[in-house]
DRENLUM-328074 format. One record per residue (C-alpha): y, x, z; residue in one letter; residue number from 1. Coordinates in steps of 0.2 Angstrom, whole numbers, m for minus. Each point is the difference from the previous one (the first is absolute). Layout:
! DRENLUM-328074
<v:Y u:X w:Z residu:A num:NUM>
...
END
This chain:
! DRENLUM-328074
<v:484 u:525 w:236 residu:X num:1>
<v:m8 u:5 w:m18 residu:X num:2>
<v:m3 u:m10 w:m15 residu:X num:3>
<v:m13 u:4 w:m11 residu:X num:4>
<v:4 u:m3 w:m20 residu:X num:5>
<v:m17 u:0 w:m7 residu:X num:6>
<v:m5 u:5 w:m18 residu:X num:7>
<v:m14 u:m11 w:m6 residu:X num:8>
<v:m16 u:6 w:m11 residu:X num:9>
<v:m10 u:13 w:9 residu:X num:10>
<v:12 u:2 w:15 residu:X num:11>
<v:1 u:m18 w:8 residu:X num:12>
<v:m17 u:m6 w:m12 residu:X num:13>
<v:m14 u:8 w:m4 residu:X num:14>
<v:2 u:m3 w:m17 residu:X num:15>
<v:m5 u:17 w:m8 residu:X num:16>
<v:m20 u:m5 w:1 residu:X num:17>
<v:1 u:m13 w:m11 residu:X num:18>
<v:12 u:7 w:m14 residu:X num:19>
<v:m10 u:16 w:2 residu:X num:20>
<v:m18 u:m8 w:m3 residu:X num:21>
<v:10 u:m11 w:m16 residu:X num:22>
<v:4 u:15 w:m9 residu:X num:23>
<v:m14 u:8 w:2 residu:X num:24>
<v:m10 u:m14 w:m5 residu:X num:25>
<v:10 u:0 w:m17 residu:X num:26>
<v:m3 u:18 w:m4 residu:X num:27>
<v:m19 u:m4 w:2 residu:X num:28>
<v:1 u:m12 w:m13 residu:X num:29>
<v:8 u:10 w:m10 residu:X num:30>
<v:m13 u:12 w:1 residu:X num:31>
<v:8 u:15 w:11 residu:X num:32>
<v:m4 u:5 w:17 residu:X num:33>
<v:18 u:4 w:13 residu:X num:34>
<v:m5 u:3 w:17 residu:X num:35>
<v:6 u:m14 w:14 residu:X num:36>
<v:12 u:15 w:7 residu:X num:37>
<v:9 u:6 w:m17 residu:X num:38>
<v:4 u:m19 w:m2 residu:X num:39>
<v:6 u:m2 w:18 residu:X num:40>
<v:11 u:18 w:m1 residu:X num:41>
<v:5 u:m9 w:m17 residu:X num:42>
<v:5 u:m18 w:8 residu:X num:43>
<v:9 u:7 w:17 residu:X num:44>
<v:14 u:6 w:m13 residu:X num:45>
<v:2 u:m16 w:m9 residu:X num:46>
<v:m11 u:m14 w:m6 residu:X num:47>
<v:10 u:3 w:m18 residu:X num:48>
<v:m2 u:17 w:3 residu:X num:49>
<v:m19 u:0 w:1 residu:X num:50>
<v:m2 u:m12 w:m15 residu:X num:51>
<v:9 u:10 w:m9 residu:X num:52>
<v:m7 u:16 w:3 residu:X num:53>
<v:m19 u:m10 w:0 residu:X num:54>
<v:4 u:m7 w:m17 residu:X num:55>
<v:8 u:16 w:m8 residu:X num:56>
<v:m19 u:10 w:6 residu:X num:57>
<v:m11 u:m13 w:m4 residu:X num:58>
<v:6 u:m9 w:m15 residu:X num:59>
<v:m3 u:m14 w:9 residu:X num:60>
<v:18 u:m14 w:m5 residu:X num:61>
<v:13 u:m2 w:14 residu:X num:62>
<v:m5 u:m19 w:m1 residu:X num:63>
<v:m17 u:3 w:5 residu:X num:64>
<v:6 u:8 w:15 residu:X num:65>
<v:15 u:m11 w:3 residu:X num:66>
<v:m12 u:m16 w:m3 residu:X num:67>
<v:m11 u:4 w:13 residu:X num:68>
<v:14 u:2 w:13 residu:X num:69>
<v:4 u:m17 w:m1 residu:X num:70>
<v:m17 u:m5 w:2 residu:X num:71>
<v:0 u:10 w:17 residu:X num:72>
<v:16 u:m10 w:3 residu:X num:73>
<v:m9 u:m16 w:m3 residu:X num:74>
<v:m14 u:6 w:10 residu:X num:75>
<v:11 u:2 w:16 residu:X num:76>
<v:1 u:m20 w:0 residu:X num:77>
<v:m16 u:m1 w:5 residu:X num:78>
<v:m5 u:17 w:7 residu:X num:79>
<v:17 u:7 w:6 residu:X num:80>
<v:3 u:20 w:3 residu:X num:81>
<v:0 u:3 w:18 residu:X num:82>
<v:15 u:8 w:10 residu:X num:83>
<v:m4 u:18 w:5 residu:X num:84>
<v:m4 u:4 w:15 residu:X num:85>
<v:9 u:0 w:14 residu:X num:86>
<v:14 u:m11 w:m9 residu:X num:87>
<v:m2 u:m13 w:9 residu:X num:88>
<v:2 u:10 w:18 residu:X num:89>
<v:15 u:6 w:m6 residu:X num:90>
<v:7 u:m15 w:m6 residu:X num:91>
<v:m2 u:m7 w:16 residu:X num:92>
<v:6 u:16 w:8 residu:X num:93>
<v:18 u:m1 w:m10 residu:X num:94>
<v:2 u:m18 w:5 residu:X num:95>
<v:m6 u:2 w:17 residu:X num:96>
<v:14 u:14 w:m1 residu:X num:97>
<v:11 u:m15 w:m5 residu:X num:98>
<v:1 u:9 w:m19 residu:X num:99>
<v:m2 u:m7 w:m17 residu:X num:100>
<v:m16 u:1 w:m11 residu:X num:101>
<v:11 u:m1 w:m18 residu:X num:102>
<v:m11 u:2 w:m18 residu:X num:103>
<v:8 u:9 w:m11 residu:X num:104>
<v:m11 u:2 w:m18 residu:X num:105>
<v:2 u:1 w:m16 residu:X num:106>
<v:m17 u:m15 w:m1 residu:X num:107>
<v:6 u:m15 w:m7 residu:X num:108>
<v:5 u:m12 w:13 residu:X num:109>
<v:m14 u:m13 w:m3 residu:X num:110>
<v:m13 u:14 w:0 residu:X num:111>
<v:9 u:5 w:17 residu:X num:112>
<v:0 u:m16 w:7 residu:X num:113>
<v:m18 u:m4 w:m4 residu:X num:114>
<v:m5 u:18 w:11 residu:X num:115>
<v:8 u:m4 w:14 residu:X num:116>
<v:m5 u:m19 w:3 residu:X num:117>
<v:m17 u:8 w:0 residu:X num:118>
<v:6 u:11 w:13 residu:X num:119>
<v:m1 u:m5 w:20 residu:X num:120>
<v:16 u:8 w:0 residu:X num:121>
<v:19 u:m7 w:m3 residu:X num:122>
<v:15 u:11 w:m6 residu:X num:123>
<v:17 u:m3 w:1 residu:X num:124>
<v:8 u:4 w:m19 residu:X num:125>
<v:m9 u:1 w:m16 residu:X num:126>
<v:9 u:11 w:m13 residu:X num:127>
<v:m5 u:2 w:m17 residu:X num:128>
<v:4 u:5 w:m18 residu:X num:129>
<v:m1 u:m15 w:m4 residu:X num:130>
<v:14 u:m7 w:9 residu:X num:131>
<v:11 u:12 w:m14 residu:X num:132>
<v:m2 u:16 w:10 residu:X num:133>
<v:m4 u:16 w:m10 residu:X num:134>
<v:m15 u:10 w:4 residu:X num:135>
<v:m2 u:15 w:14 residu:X num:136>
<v:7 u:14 w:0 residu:X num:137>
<v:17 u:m11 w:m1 residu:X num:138>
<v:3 u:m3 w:19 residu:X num:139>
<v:7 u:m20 w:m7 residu:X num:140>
<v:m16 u:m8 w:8 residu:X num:141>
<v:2 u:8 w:17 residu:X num:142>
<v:18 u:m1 w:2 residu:X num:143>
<v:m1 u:m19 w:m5 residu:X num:144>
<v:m14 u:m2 w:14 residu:X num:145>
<v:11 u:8 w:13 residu:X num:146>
<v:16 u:m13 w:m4 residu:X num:147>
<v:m10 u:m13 w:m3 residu:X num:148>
<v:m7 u:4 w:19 residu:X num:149>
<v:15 u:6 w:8 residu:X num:150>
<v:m10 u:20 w:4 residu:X num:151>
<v:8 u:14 w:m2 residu:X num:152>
<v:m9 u:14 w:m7 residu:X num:153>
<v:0 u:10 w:13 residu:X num:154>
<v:m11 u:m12 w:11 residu:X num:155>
<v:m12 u:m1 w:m13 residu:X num:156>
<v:m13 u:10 w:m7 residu:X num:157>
<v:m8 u:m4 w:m18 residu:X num:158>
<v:m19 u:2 w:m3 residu:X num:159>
<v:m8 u:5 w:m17 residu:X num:160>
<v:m14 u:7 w:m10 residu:X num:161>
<v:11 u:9 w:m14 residu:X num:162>
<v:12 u:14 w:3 residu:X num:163>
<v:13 u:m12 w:m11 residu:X num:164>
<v:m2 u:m15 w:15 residu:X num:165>
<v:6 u:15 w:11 residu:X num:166>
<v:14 u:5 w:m13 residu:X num:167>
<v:6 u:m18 w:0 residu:X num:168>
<v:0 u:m2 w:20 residu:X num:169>
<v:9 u:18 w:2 residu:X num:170>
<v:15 u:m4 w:m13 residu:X num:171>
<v:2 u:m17 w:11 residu:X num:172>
<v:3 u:11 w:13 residu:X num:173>
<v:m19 u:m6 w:10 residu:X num:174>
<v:m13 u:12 w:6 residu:X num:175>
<v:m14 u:1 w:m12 residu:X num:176>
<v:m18 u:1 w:6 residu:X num:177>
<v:m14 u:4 w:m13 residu:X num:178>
<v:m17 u:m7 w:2 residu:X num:179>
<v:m13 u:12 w:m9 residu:X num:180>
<v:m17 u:m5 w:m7 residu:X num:181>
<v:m16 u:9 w:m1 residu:X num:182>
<v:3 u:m2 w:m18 residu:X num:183>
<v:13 u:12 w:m1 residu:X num:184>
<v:m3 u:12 w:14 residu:X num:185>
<v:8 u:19 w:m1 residu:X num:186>
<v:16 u:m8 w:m9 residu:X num:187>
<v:14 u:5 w:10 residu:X num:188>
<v:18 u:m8 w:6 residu:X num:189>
<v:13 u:2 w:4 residu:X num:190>
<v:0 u:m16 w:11 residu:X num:191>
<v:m6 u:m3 w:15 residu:X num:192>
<v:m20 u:m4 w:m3 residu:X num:193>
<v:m12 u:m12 w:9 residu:X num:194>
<v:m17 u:m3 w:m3 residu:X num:195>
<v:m4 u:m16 w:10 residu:X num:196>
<v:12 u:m13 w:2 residu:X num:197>
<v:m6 u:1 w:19 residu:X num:198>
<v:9 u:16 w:4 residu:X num:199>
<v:18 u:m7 w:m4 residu:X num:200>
<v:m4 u:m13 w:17 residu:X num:201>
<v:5 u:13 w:13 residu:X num:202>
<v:19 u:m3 w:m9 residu:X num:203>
<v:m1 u:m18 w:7 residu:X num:204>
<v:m6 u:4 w:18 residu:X num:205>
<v:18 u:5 w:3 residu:X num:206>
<v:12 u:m9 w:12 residu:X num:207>
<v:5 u:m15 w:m12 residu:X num:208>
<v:20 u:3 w:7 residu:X num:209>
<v:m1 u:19 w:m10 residu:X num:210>
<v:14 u:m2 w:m15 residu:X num:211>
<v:m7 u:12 w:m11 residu:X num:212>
<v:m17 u:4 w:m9 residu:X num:213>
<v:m4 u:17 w:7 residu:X num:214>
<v:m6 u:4 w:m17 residu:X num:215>
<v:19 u:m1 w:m8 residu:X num:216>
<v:m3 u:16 w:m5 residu:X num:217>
<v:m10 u:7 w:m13 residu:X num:218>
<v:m11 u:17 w:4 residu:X num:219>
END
């Protein structure tokens, strides 16, 4: 069987959207015009990353930026991000497979918690830097998910939007898969790459009695 350990924002939950269309909106204001795509290409590094980078162009205070983040947060009560498609098939899929679906983000744990009750979807493990972890690329957060789960790495494979969710996974000794966005197409990696969450289901159409993720190996 294969567990799946999910990274959250813009690999489990469509989350990029919103942030996108916040930052954007607050360059406006400030009177400067950044395309929707240099702000996503900007946010699929890091939200800090882009409001820093956003800032230091424009002007424009980190607090503006940071402000209107938590008001997308706040938004998500009412209007939650929605998870990407085809996470809910392969959610199923894994636990179907008699796998786990384990979280592992560095989004507060209430802001975690909050996404996934809007979800129609349950996971197994939620863990995050909130619970004392430090961020990715230390492996901490995964290697904690696996004990905490009885997994070995080996029989899991780990799912991110970021080259540094894949760092983390491969220094706990997991498979690393890469989702890519539209957002940053022509980057290249060293990691194994999907575009759709959907192409990773053939993995779970396997005899559940196989021992091993036959992606254990990276190429």
């Amino acid at each position: 069987m294969t567990s799946i350990l999910w990274d959250m924002g813009g690999t489990l939950f469509d989350t990029y959207p919103y942030v996108d269309s916040a930052f954007q909106r607050v360059t406006a204001d400030g009177g400067h015009e950044v395309a929707a795509d240099e702000i996503g290409k900007l946010t699929r590094v890091s939200r800090t990353h882009a409001i820093d980078e956003l800032s230091r162009r424009t002007g424009i205070p980190v607090a503006a930026f940071e402000d209107s983040y938590e008001l997308v947060k706040k938004g998500w009560v009412s209007d939650p991000a929605p998870l990407m498609d085809g996470a809910e098939e392969l959610v199923q899929a894994c636990r179907h497979g008699r796998g786990k679906n384990i979280i592992v983000t560095h989004r507060d744990r209430d802001s975690a918690e909050q996404l996934v009750a809007s979800a129609n979807v349950t996971f197994d493990d939620i863990i995050s830097t909130s619970d004392g972890y430090p961020r990715k690329p230390d492996p901490a957060m995964i290697i904690a998910a696996l004990e905490r789960n009885s997994l070995l790495p080996e029989d899991c494979i780990a799912i991110g939007d970021r080259e540094i969710d894949c760092e983390a996974a491969l220094a706990a000794g997991v498979t690393p898969v890469l989702l890519v966005s539209d957002a940053v197409t022509g980057t290249e990696s060293e990691y194994r790459t999907v575009k759709r969450l959907v192409e990773l289901l053939p993995l779970f159409s396997l005899d559940v009695q196989t021992p091993a993720n036959p992606w254990s190996e990276r190429g």
